[in-house]
ROMI-605916 format. One record per residue: x, y, z of N, C-alpha, C in turn. Coordinates in steps of 0.05 Angstrom, whole numbers, padded with zeros to 5 digits, always signed. Layout:
<sites>
XYZXYZXYZ;...
</sites>
This chain:
<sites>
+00477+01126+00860+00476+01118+00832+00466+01089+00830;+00447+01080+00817+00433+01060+00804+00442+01049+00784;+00457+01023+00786+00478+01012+00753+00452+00991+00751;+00445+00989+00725+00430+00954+00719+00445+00939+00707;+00456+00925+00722+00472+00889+00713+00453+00878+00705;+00453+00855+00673+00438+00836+00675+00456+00811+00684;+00432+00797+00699+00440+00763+00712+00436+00747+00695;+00450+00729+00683+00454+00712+00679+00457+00681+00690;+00474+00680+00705+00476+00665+00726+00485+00673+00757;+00477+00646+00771+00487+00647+00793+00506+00663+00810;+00532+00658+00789+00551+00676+00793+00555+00710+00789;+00538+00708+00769+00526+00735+00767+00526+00749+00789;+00503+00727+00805+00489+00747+00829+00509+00751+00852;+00522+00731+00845+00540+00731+00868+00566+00759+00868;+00570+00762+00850+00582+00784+00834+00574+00807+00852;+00541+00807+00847+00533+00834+00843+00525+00841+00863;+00525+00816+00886+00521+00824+00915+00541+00842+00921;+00568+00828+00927+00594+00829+00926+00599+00862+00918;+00587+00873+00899+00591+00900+00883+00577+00920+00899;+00546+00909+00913+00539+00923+00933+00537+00924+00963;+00560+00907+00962+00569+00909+00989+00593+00933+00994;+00611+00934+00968+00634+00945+00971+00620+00972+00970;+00599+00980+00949+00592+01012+00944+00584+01013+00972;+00570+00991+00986+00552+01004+01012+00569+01021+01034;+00593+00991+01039+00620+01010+01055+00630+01032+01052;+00623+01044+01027+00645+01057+01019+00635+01084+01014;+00595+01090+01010+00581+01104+01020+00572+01110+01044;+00571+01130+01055+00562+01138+01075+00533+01152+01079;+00516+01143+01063+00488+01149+01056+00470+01131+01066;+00455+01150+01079+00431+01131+01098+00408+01121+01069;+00401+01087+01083+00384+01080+01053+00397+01065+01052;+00435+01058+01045+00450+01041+01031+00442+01016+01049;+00440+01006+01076+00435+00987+01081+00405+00972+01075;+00393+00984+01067+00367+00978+01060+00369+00966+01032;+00373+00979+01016+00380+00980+00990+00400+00948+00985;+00416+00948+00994+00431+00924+01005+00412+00895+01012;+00400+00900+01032+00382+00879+01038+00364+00870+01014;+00354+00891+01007+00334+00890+00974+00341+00876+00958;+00370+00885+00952+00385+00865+00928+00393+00832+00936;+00397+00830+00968+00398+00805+00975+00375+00784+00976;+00338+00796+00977+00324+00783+00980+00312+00767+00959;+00320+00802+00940+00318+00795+00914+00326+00768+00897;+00354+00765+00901+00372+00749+00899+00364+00727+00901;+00349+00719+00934+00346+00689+00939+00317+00683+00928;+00296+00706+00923+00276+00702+00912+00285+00683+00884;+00296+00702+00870+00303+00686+00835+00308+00659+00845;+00329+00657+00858+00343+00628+00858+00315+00603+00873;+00314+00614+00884+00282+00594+00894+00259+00591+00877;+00259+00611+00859+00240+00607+00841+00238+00585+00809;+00276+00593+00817+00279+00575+00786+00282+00581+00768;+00285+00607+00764+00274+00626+00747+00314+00625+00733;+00328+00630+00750+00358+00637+00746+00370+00605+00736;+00363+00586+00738+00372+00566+00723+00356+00563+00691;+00325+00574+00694+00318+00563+00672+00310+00588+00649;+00317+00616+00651+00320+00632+00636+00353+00640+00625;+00371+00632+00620+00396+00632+00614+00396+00640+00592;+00377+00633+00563+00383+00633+00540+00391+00668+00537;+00403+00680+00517+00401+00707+00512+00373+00709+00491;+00358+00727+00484+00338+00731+00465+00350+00722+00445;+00368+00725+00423+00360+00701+00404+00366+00689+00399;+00377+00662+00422+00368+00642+00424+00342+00630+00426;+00329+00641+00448+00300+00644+00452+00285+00637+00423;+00290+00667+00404+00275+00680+00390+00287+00647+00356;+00303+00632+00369+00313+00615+00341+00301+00578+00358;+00291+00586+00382+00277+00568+00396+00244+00571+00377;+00239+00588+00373+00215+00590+00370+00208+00586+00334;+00234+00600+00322+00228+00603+00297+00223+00563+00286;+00245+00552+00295+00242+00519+00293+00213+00514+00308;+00204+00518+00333+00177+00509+00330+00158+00517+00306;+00158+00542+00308+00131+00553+00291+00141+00542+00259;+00170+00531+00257+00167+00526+00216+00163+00492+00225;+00165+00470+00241+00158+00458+00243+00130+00446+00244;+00111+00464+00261+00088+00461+00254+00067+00471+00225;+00085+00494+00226+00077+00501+00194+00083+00479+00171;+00105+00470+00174+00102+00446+00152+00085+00427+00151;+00092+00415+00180+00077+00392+00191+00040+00397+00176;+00034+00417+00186+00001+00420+00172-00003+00434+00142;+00020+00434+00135+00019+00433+00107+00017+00402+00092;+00025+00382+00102+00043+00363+00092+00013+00344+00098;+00003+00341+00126-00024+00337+00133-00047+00335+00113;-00054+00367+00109-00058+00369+00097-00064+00364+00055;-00040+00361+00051-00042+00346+00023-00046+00318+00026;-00038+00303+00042-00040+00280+00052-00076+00277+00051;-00077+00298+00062-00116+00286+00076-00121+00284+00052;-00127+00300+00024-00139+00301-00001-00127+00278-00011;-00102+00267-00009-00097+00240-00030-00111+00224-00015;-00113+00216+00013-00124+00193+00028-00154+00195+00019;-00163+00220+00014-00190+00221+00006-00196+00208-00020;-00180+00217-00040-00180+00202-00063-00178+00169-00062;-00153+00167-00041-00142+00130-00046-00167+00110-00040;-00166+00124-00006-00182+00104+00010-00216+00114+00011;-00218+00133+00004-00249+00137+00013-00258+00134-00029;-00247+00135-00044-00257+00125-00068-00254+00102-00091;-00227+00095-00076-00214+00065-00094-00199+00075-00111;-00187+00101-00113-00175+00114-00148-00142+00109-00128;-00125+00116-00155-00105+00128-00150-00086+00162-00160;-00075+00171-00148-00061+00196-00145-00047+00191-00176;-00052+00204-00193-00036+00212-00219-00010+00218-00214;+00016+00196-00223+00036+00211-00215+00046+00209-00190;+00038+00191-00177+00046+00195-00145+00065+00194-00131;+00084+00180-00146+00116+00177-00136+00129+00205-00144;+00122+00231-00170+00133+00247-00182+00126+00265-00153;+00091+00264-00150+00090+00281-00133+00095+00278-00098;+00100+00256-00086+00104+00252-00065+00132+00261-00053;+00156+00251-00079+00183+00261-00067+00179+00297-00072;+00164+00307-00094+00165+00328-00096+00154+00352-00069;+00135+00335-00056+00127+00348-00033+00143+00343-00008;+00159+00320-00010+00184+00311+00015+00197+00325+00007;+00214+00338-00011+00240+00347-00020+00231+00385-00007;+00198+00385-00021+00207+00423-00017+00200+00428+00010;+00185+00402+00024+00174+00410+00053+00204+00414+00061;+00225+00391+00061+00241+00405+00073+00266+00422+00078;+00263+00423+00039+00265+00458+00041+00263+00474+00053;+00238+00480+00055+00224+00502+00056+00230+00506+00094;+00239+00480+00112+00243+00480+00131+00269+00484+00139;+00287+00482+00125+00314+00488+00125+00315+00519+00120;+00303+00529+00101+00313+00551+00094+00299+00577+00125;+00270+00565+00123+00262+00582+00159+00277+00581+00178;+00296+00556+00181+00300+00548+00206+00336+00552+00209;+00354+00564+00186+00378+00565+00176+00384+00579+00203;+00380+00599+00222+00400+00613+00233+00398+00596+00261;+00386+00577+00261+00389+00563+00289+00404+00538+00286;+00418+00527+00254+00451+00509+00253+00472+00524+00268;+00473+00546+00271+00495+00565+00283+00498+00571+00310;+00472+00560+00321+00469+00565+00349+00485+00548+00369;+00482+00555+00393+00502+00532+00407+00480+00508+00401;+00496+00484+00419+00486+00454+00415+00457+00451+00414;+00436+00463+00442+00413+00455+00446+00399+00460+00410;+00406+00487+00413+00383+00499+00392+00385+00485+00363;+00414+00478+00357+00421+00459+00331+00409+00440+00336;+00415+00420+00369+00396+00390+00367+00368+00392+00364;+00359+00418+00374+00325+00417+00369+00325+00419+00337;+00331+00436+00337+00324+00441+00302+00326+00409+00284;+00346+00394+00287+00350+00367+00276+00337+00348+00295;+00320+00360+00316+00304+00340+00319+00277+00339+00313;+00270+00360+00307+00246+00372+00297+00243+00366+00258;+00269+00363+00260+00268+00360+00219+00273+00329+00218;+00277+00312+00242+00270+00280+00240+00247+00270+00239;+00233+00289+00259+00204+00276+00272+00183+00283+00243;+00195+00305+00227+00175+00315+00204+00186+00297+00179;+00211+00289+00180+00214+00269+00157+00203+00240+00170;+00195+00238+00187+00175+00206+00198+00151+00213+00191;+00137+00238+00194+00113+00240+00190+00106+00238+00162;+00124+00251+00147+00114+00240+00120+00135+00216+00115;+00150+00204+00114+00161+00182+00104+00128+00159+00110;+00117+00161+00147+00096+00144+00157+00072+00144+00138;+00064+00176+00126+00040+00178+00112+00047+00172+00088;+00061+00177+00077+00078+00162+00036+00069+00133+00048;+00080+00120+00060+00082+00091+00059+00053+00073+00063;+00035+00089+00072+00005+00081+00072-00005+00088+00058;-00004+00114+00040-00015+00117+00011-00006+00104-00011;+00024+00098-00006+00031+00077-00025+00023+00043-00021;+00014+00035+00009+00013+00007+00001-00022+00012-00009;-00028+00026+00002-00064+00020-00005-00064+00031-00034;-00043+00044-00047-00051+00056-00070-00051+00021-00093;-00032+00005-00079-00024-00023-00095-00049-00040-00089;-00063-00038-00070-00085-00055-00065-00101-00041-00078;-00108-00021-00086-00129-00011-00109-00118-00019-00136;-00095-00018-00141-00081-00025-00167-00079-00059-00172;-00084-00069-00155-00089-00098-00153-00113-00104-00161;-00132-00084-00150-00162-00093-00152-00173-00087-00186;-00166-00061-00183-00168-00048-00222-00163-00073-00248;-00139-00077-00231-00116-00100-00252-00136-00128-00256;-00142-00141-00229-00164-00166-00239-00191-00158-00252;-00192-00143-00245-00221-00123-00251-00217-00124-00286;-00198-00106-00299-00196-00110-00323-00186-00147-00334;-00168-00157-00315-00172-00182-00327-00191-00192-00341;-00214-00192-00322-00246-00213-00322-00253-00190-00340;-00243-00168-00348-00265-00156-00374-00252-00174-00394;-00234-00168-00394-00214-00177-00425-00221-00203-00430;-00230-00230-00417-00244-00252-00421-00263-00257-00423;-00278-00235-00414-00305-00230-00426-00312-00220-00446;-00299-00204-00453-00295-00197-00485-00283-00222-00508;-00275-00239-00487-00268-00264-00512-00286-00276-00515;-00311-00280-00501-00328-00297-00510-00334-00315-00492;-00311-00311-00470-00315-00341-00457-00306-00367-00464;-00294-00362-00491-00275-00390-00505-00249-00384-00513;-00241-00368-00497-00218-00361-00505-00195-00381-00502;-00183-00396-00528-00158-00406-00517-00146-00400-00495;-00123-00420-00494-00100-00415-00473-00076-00403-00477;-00078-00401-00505-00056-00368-00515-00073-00348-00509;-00101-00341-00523-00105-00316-00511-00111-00313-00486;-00113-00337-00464-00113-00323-00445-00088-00309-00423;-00067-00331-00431-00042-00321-00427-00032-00289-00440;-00050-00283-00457-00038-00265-00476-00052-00236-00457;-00071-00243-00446-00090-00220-00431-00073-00218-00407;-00069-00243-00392-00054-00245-00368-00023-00236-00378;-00008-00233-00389+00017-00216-00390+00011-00186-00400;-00009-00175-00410-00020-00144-00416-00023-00139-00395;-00043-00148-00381-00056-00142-00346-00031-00136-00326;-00011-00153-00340+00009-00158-00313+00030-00142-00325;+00041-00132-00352+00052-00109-00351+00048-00076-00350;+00025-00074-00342+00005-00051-00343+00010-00046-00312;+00004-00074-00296+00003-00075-00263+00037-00058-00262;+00058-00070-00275+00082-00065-00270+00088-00032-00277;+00074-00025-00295+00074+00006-00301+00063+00023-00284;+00040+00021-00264+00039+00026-00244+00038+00030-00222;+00057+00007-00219+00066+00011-00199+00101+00022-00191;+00113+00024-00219+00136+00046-00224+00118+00081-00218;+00095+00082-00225+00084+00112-00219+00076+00116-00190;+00078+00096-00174+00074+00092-00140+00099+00092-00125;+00125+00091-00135+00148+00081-00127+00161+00108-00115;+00164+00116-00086+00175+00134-00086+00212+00127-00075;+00221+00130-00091+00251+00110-00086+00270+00132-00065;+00282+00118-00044+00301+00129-00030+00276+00147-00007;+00261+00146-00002+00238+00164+00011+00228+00144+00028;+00209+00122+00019+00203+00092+00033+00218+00072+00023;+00211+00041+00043+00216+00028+00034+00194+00005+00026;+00207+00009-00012+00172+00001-00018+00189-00025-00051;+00180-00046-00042+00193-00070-00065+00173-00072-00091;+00181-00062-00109+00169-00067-00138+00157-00099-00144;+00189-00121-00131+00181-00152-00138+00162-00154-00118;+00162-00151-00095+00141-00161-00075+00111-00158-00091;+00105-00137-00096+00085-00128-00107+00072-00145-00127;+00098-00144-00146+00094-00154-00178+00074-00186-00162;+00107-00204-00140+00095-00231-00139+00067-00234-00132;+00054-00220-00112+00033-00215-00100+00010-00215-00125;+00010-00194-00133-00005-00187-00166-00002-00209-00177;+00014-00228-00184+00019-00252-00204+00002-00265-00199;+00005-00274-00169+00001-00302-00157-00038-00294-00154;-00050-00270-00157-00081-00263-00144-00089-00258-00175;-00078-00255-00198-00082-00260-00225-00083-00277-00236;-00068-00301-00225-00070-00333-00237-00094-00340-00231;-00088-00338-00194-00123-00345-00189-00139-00337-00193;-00150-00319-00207-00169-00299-00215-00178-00315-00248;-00150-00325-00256-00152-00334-00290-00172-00367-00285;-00155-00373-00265-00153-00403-00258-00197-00411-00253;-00203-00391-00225-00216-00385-00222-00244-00387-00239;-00240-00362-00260-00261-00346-00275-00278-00362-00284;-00278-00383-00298-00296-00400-00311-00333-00410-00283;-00315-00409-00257-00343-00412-00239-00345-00388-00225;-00328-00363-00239-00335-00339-00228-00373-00317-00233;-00380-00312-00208-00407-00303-00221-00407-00278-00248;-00390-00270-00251-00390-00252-00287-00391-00277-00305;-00376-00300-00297-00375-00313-00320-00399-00324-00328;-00414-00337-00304-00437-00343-00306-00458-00332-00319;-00460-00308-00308-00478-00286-00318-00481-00278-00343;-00465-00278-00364-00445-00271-00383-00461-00303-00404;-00453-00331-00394-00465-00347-00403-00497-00356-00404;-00516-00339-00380-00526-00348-00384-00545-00330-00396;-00536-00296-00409-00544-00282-00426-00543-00288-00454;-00516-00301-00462-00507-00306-00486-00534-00338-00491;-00532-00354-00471-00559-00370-00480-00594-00362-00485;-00597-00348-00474-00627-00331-00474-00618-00313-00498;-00605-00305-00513-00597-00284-00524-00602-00314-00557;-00590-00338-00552-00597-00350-00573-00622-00368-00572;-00628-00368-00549-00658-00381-00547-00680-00373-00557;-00682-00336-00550-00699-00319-00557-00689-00314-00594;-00668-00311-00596-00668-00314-00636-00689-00321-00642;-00699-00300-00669-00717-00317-00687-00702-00324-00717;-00702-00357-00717-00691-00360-00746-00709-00362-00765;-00701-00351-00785-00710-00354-00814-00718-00382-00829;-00738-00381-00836-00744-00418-00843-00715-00429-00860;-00699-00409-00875-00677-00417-00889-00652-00424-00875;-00654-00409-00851-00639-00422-00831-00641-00446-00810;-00665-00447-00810-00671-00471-00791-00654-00490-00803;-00649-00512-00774-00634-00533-00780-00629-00550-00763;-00614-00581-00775-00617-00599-00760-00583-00607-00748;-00569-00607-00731-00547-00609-00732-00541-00637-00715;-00522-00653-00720-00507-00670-00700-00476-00673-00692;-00480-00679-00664-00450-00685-00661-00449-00708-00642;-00420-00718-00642-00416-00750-00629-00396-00739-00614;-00401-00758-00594-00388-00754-00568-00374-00783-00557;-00344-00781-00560-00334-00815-00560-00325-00812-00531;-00338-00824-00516-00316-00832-00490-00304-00861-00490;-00285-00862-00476-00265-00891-00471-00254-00890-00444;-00249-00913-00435-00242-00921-00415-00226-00949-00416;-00196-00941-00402-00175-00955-00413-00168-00962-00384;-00171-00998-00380-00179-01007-00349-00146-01023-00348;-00121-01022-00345-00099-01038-00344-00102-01055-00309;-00075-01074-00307-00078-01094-00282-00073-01067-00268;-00087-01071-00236-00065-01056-00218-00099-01056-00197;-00091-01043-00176-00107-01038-00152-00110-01013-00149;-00116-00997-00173-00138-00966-00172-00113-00947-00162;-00085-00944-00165-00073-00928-00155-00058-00900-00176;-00070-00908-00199-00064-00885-00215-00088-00877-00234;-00096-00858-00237-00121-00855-00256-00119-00823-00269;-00138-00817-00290-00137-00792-00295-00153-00793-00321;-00153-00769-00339-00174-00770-00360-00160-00750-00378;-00170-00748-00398-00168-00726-00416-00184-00721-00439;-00187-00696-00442-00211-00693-00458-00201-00677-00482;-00210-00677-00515-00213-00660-00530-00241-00655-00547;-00239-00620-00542-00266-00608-00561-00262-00611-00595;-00280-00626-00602-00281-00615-00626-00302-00600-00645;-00296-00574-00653-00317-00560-00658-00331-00550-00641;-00361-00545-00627-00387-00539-00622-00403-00567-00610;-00404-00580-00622-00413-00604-00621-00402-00640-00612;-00383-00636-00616-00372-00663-00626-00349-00659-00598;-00341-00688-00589-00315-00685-00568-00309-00711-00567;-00283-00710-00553-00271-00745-00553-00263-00741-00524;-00270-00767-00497-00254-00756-00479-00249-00784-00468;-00229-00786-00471-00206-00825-00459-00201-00825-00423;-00213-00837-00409-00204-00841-00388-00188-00863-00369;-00167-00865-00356-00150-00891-00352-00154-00894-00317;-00158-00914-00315-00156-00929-00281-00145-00955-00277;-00123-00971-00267-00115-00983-00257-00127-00995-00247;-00143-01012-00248-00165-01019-00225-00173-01043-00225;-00165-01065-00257-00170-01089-00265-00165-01108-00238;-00147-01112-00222-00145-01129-00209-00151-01127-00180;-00171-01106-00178-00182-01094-00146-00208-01118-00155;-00216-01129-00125-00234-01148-00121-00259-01131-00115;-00263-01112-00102-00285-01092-00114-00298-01084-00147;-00273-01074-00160-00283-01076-00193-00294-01098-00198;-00281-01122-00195-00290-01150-00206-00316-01164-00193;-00319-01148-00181-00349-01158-00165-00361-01149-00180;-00365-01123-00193-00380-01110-00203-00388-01119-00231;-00374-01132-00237-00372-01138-00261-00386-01177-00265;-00387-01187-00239-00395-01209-00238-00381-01220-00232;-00360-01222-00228-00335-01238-00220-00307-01243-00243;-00320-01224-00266-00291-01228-00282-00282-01197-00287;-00255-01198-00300-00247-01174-00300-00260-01152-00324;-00259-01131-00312-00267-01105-00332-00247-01102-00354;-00266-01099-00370-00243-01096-00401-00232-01079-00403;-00203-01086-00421-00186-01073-00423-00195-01038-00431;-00206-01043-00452-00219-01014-00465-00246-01018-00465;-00257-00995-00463-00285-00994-00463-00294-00969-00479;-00311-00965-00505-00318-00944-00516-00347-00941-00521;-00349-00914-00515-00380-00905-00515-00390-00889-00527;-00398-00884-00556-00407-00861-00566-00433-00851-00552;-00432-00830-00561-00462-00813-00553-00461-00792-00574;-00490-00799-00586-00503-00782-00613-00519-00757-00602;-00509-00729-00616-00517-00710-00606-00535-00694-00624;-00560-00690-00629-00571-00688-00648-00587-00655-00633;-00577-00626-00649-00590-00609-00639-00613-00582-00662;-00634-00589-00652-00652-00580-00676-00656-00549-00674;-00648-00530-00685-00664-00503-00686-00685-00492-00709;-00717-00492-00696-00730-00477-00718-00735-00455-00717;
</sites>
């Protein structure tokens, strides 16, 4: 009679030697010692092979080994995947993802779903098969936590760039003379627009991603941008259209005309050795301006040379007549 034991382990075999030793004695059938030897060579073959330490699992274990690989990679190139088309959008065109914080947790949340629910009968398994499974659903929440967090910072460096981008329109649309209320007034639109989108980039509890960092960053590349603009090349460009644009005018003999404006400077010279100075200027109108400047400088022996050897006057005022004709 032929029984099939399965081996499991070592002890198994040891077992089942043991089992055909006793039937061998105990038959008197030529063959049994042969048969005997078979099962012993057998025996040491497995164990030399390796085969008896490293097949242990029962089938489904095996079969809950596998199901965690194959939903792991299945997500994983799903997840890839959507990823490649936003990166296509972010970085290869300068736009941003509509929605991207709604849709980013929305694709973290069902990916791993959708991995939990494949992978459910291998929490129940002994230890190995549970640690793989939770190690396999770490390595896939890094892969996308790693890919969110690069679509979100480059999505803010496009949202940075848009944001000055419309600044320098919105001052160009002023004319180029825009007070310092309206320019402040453009620079807080710009900069709560920046703040609205970047609440639509924010994927909260998913990365770690700071709203203020952002904001300060944006502030501080918007000032200078404001600060800036006047020797920026749009602005230039911009001015030196709007002059050819009134050069080329043709006026009407009823319009032709003769215009003037005065131009007062001053210069306000007190005792001292040149260590404080400064100026200030006001426009008035188109034409006309007043601009007072102060230096300390009366009692430097350089000024007074210049002057012949006595001191520079207290005040000093200089009109200049500005006389501009269009026919």
């Amino acid at each position: 009679t032929i029984e099939i034991v399965p081996l499991q382990s070592e002890s198994d075999g040891n077992e089942l030697i043991s089992m055909a030793t006793s039937t061998a004695s105990a038959s008197a059938k030529t063959g049994s010692a042969p048969l005997l030897s078979a099962l012993s060579n057998s025996m040491t073959k497995i164990k030399e092979s390796g085969i008896a330490t490293l097949a242990l699992d029962p089938p489904q274990v095996a079969l809950a080994f596998l199901d965690v690989s194959n939903s792991y990679a299945k997500s994983a190139k799903l997840v890839r995947a959507r990823m490649a088309a936003w990166k296509s959008r972010v970085v290869g065109r300068g736009l941003l993802v509509d929605a991207f914080g709604a849709q980013a947790t929305a694709l973290y949340e069902r990916t791993l779903a959708m991995y939990d629910r494949e992978t459910w009968t291998a929490a129940g398994m002994p230890a190995p098969v549970a640690s793989y499974r939770l190690e396999k659903r770490a390595q896939l929440q890094e892969v996308m936590e790693a890919g969110l967090e690069e679509l979100y910072t480059k999505q803010v460096q496009n949202l940075e760039t848009m944001t000055i981008k419309k600044l320098k329109n919105k001052l160009l649309a002023s004319g180029l003379g825009g007070s310092m209320d309206e320019n402040a007034a453009a620079l807080r639109t710009v900069t709560f627009e920046f703040e609205q989108g970047v609440d639509d980039l924010l994927v909260p509890g998913i990365i770690a991603a700071s709203k203020e960092a952002a904001l300060r960053e944006a502030s501080s590349k918007l000032n200078d941008a404001l600060v800036k603009f006047d020797a920026s090349p749009e602005a230039m460009i911009k001015r030196q259209a709007s002059a050819e644009k009134i050069a080329n005018r043709e006026r009407s003999p009823s319009s032709r005309a003769i215009e003037f404006g005065l131009d007062m400077v001053a210069m306000v010279r007190p005792d001292g050795f040149g260590t404080l100075q400064g100026y200030a200027s006001y426009q008035m109108g188109q034409r006309s301006s007043v601009t007072v400047g102060f230096h300390n400088d009366a009692d430097d022996p350089s000024v007074i040379a210049q002057f012949g050897g006595t001191r520079p006057p207290f005040l000093r005022v200089q009109p200049k007549l500005r006389v501009d004709v269009e026919m």
